[in-house]
C-alpha positions as CSV (number, residue, x, y, z in Angstrom):
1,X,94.7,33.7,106.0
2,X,96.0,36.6,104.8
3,X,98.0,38.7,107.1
4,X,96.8,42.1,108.9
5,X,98.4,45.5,107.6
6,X,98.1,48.6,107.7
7,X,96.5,51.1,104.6
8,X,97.4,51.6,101.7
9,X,99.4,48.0,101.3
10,X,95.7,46.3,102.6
11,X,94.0,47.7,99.9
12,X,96.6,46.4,97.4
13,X,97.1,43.2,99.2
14,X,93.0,42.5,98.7
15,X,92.8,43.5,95.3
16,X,95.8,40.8,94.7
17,X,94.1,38.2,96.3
18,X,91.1,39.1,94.0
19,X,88.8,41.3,96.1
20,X,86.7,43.9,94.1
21,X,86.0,47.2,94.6
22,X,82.6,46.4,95.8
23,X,83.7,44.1,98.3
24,X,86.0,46.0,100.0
25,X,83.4,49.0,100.3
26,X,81.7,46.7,102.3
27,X,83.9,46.2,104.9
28,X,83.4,47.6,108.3
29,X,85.9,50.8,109.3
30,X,86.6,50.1,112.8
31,X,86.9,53.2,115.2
32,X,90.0,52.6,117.5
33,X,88.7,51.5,120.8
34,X,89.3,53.4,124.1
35,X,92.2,52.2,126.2
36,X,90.3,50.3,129.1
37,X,94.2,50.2,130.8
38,X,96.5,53.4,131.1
39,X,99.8,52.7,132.9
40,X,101.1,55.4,135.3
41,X,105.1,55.7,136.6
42,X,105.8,59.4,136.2
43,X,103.4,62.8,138.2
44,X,103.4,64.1,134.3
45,X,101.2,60.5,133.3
46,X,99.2,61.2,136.2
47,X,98.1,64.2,134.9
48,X,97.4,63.8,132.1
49,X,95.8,60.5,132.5
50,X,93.3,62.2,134.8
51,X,92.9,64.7,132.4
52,X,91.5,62.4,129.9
53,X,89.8,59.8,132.0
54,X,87.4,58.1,130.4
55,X,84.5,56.2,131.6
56,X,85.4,52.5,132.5
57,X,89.2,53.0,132.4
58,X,91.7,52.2,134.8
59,X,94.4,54.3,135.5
60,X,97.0,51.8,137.0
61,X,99.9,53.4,139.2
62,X,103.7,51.7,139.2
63,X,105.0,52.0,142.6
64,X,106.6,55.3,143.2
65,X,106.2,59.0,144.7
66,X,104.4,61.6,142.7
67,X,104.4,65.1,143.7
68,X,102.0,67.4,141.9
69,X,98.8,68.6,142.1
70,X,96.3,65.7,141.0
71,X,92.8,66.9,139.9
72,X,90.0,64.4,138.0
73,X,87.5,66.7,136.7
74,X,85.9,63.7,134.1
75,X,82.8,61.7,135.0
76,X,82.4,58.0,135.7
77,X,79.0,56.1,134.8
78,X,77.0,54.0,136.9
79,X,77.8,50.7,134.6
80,X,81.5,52.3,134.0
81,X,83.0,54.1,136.5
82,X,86.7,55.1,136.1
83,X,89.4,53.5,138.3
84,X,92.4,54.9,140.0
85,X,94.7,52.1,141.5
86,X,97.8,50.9,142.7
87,X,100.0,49.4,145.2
88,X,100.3,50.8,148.6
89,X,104.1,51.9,147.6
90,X,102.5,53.8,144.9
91,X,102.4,57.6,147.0
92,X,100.7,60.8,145.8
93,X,102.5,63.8,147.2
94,X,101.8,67.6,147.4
95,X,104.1,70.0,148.7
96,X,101.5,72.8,148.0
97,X,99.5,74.7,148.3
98,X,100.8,77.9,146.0
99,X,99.2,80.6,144.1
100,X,96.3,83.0,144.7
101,X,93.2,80.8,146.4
102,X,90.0,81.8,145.1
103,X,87.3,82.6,148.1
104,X,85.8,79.0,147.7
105,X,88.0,76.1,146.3
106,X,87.7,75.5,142.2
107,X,90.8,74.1,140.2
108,X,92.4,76.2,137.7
109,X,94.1,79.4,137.5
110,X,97.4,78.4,138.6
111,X,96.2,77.9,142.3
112,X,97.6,74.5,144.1
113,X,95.1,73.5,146.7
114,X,97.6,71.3,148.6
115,X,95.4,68.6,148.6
116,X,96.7,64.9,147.3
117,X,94.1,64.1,145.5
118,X,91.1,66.2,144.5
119,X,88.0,65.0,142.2
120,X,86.0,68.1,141.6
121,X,82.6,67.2,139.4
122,X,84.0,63.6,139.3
123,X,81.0,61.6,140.2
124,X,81.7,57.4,140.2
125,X,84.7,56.8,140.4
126,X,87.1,53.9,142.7
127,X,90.0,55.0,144.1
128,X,91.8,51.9,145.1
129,X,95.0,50.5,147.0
130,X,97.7,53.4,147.0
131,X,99.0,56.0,149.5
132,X,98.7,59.6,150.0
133,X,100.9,61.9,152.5
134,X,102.7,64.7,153.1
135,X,99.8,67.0,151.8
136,X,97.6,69.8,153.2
137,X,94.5,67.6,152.8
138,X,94.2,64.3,151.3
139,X,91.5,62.9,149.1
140,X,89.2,65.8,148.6
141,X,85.8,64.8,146.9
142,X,83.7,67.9,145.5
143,X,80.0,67.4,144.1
144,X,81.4,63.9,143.3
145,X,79.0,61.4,143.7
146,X,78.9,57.3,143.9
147,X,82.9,57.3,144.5
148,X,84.3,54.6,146.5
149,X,87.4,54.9,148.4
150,X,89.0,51.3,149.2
151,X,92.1,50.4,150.8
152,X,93.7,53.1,150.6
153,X,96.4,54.9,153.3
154,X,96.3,58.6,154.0
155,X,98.8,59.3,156.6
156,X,100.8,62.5,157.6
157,X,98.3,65.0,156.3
158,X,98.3,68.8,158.0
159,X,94.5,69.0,157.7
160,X,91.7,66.4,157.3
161,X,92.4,63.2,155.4
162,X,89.2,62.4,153.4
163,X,86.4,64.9,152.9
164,X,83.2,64.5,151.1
165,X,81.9,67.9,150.4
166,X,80.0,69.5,148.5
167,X,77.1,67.4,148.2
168,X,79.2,64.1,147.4
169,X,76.6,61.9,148.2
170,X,76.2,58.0,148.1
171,X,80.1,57.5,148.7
172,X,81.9,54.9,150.5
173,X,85.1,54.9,152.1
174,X,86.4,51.4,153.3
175,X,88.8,49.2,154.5
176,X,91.4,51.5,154.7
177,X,94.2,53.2,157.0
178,X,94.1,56.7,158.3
179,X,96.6,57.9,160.3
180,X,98.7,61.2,161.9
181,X,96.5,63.8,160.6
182,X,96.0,67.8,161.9
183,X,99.9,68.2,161.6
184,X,99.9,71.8,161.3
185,X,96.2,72.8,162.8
186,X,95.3,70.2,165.3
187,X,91.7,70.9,165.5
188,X,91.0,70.4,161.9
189,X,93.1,67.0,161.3
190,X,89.5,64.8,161.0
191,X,89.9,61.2,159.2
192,X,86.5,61.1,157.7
193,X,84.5,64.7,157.6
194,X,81.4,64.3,156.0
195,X,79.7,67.5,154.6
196,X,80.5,70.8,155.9
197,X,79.5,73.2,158.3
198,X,76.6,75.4,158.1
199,X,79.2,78.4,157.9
200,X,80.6,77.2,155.0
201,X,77.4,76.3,153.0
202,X,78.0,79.9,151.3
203,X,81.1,77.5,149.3
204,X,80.2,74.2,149.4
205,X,76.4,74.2,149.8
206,X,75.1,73.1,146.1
207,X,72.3,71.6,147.1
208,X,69.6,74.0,147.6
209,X,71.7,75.9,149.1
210,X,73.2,73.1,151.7
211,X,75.7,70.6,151.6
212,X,73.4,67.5,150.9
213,X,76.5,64.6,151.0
214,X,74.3,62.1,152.4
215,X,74.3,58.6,152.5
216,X,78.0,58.1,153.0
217,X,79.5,54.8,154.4
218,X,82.3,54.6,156.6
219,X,83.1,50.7,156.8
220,X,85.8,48.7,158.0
221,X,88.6,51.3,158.3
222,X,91.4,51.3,160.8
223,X,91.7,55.3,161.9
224,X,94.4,56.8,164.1
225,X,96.6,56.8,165.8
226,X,97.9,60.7,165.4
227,X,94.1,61.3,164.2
228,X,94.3,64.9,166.1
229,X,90.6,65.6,165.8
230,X,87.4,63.4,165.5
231,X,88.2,60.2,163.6
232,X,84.8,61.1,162.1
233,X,82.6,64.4,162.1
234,X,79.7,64.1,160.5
235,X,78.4,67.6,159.7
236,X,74.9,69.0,159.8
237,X,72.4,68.9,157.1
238,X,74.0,65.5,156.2
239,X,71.6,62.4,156.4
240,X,71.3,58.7,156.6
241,X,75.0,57.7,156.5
242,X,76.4,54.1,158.1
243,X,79.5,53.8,160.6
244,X,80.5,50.2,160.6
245,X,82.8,47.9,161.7
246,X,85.9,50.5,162.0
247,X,88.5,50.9,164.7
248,X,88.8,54.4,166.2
249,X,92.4,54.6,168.0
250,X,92.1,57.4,170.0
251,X,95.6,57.8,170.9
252,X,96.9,62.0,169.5
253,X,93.4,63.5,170.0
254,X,94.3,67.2,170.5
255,X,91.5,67.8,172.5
256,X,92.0,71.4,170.3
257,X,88.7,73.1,168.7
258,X,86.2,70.4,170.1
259,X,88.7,67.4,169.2
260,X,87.5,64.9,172.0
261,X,85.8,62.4,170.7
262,X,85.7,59.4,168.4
263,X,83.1,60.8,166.1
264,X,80.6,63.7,166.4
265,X,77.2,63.4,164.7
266,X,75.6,66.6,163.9
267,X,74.1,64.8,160.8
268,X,70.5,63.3,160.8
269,X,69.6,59.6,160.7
270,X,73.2,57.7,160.7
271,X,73.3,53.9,162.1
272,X,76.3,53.7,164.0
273,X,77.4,50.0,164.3
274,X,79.9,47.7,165.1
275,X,82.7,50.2,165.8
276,X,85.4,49.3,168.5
277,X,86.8,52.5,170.4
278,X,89.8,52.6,172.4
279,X,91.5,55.3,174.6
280,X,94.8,55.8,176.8
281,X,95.5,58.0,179.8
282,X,96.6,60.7,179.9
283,X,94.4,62.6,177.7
284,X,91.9,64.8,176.4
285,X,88.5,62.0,175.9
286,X,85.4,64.3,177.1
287,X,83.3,61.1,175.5
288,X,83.4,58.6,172.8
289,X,80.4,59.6,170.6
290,X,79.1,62.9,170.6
291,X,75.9,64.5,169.3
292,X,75.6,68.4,168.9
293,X,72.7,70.3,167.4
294,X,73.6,73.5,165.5
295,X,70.7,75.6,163.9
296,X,71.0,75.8,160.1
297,X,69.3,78.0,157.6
298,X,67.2,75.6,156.1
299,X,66.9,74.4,159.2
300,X,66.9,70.7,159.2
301,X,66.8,68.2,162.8
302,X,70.4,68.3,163.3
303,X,72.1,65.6,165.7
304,X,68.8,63.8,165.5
305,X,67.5,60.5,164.6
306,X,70.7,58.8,164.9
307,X,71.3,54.9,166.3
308,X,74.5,53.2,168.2
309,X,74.3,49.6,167.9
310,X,76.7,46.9,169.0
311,X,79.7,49.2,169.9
312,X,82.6,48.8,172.1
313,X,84.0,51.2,174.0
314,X,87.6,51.3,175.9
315,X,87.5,55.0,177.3
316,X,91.0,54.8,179.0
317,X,89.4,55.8,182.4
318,X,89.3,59.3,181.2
319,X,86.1,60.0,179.5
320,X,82.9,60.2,180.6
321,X,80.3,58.7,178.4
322,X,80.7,56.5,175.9
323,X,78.3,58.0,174.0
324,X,77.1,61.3,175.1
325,X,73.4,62.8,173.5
326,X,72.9,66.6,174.0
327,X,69.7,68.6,173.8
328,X,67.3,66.2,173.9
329,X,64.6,68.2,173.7
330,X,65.1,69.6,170.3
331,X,64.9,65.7,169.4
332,X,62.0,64.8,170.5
333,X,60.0,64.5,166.7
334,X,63.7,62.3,166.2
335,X,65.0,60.8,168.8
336,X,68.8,59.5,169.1
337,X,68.6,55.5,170.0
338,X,71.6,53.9,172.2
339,X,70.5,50.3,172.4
340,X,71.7,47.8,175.3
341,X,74.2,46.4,172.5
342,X,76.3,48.7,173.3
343,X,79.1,48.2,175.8
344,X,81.5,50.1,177.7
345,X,84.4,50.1,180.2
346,X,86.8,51.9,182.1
347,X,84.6,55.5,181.8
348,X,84.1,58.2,184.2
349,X,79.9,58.2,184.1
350,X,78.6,54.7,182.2
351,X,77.3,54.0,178.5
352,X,75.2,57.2,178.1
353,X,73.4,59.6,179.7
354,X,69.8,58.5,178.0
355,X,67.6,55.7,179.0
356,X,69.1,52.7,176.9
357,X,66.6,50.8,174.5
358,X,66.9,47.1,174.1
């Protein structure tokens, strides 16, 4: 067999071995193929590796710190979707943000969001296995769709942790840790916010006007303690999402802008399931679920339609209601479901304030 080099001494090494002209026309060029692997130990790799993400890579992080501002602006596929991973000792850090901030978020210009990790137009991707602190947000996902989030730890974060905006629909965020959040502004240190508010649909409302990030899953995460508002608050105009299987640590609600309970659902349609809440006096628990119904323009049945099955409730002999349905009446095409599943103790008033369905 005759041994692989490189042009021009192939060429000469053929036509030795008796090759003609002919035959060697008729070989196949082959392009150079796309790195499926890129290895990461330095902020500037990170960078750039984002920067050139290509569908069904891996970007694969050595343990470490790197501070910087991380952006993935490159699109996944369906049947390839890129890959950010690492170890848990592998930690994104951003010590901003800096610069001039537009009115609504984009990246560029010199501006540092703050945020750990930001995919803006980034739709499937998995972000898998590694650490993000010390930031203003955490793992901001921006008309990014079909992106998973697994395993990963957001911890010591001044704002919310992860936050599907911006019509980020069909994401998952699971089996991960989310802790000490709302370090600088209390009321706004969520673990999982899920669309936006109606007052901020003039940003981050891309859908017809509205932030459509529906169908996002919230499975099998540990959040809080130090979660210093809702563990998570499912914004209106948002529909058919799951909430399953999680633990909700309730010790560090702030009790600051609404903080108070577990999750509040303002969204339309979610099946909340298999969640175990817990809660110790002193504190600020008003109730462990809450719905709320704020009027939109579209206007859509907001807090409506939703369903709490097979929860468990510890409300620290502080709160009132486990899980506690406002304004019925504006329900009544979609009404919220508590079923006898459901179980509470140590709270002020009982399960709910609704008849209970078997």
């Amino acid at each position: 067999m005759l041994p692989v080099v490189y042009e021009p001494a192939r060429r000469r090494l053929l036509v030795a071995a008796g090759v003609t002209a002919l035959t060697l026309a008729a070989q196949p060029v082959c392009a150079s193929a796309t790195v499926t692997t890129v290895d990461v130990s330095t902020s500037a790799g990170l960078v750039a590796a984002l920067a050139g993400a290509q569908p069904g890579q891996t970007i694969r992080l050595a343990p470490g710190e790197y501070r910087g501002a991380f952006v993935a602006e490159r699109d996944g596929t369906a049947s390839a979707p890129i890959t950010l991973t690492g170890p848990a000792t592998a930690v994104l850090v951003n010590d901003g943000p800096s610069g001039q901030a537009p009115a609504c978020p984009v990246p560029g210009n010199g501006w540092d969001s703050g945020y750990g990790l930001w995919l803006y137009g980034a739709p499937h991707w998995k972000l898998t296995g590694f650490t993000v602190k010390d930031s203003k947000k955490g793992i901001v996902l921006d008309d990014s769709r079909h992106v998973t989030i697994d395993g990963v730890h957001v911890h010591h974060i001044e704002e919310e942790a992860v936050h599907f905006r911006r019509s980020s629909s069909d994401g998952v965020v699971k089996n991960s840790r989310i802790d000490n959040t709302g370090s600088v502004k209390p009321g706004y240190g969520e673990a999982v916010y899920i669309g936006s508010a109606g007052s901020n649909w003039s940003c981050h409302g891309n859908s017809g006007g509205v932030d459509r990030s529906d169908r996002v899953q919230v499975l099998d995460n540990v959040l809080g303690p130090g979660v210093a508002a809702e563990h998570v608050d499912v914004k209106e105009g948002t529909h058919d999402g799951v909430i399953r299987g999680n633990t909700f640590d309730g010790r560090g609600l702030s009790g600051q802008n609404s903080a108070d309970s577990w999750i509040d659902v303002k969204g339309i349609g979610y099946l909340i399931e298999g969640n175990t809440g817990t809660f110790s006096s002193p504190g600020v628990l008003a109730n462990g679920y809450e719905t709320h119904n704020p009027a939109t323009s579209p206007s859509f049945a907001n807090g409506c339609g939703n369903v709490w099955r097979g929860n468990r409730s510890d409300l620290g002999g502080v709160g009132a209601y486990a899980i506690k349905i406002t304004s019925t009446s504006k329900c009544r095409a979609r009404p919220n479901v508590v079923h006898s599943s459901n179980t509470v103790t140590n709270a002020v008033s009982g399960l709910t304030n609704i008849p209970v369905t078997p």
